[in-house]
Every structure is written in C-alpha cells, then in structure tokens.
N, C-alpha and C positions, 0 to 999 in steps of 0.2 A: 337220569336213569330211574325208569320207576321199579318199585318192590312187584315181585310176581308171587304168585300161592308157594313156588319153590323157595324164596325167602321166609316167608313165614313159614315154613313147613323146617326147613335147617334152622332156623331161630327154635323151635320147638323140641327139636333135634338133641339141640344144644344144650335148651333145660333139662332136657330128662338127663343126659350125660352127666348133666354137674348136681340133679337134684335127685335123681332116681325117679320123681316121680313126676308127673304135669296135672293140674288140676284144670280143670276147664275154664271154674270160672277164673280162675289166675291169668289162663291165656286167651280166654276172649278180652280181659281188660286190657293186656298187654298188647294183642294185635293190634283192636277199636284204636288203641291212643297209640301206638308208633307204627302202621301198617292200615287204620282204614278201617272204615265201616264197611268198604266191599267182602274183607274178608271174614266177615260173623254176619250168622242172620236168628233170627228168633222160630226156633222146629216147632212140629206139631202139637207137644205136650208146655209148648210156651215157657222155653229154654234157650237161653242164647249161646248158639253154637256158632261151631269151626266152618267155614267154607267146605263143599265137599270136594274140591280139587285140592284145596291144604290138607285133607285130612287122608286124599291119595298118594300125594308127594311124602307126606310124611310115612308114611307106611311102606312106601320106594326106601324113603331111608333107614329104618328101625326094622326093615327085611322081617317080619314077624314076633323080633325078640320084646314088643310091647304090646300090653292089650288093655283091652277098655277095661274097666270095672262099671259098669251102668248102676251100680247100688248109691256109689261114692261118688261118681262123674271124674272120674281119673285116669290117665296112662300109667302104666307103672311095668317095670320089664318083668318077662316071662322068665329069661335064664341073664346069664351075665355076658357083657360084650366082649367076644374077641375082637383081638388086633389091639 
C-alpha cells in the first residue's frame, strides 16, 4: 500500500497535536526521508516546500484552527482544539 498526500497530511496532523507547532523545514525533512521526494518540491523564492495537495489535505484536517506564519515558516494553531 502506498502513502498518499492524505497520509502525510494526518502525519502532519499528528505533530501539530502533540507539538503545537510544525516547522517546515522539520517536515520537509521528515516527509523527503519517510514519505518521498514526491511529496516536497523547491518554490519560487528557493524554499523546500510541502506538496500542494498535502498542504490541502491538511487544511481538511486543522479545519482552519492553524495558520502559516511566512516570517518563521511555521504552522502553529489559531485557537485551541475541541473534542
């Protein structure tokens, strides 16, 4: 069975739950080595990013309650999670 953007995207999920925060380059390193070079590519400003279907799956998941910081290159949540 292979990993689809939905796996990395609930892997991602997963850290911000247990860390509050996701750093980019933390999780490009972590996809690159257990999830594939499909899913990061190098953006316009020559920055190794998230795939953009993982970074829509995960935004299905985190429903709004996390947002970028472009200063830092972070996720970090907006308010706290219910349920």
């Amino acid at each position: 069975m292979s990993d689809t953007a939905n796996d990395v995207a609930a892997w991602m999920f997963e850290e911000m739950k247990e860390k509050g925060v996701l750093y980019q380059a933390e999780a490009v390193e972590y996809i690159r080595k257990h999830y594939g070079e499909h899913y990061v590519y190098v953006n316009e400003n020559g920055h190794a990013s998230i795939d953009k279907e993982v970074k829509k799956a995960f935004k299905k998941l985190h429903g709004g309650k996390a947002a970028w910081d472009r200063d830092a290159f972070y996720w970090g949540w907006t308010s706290a999670i219910q349920g």
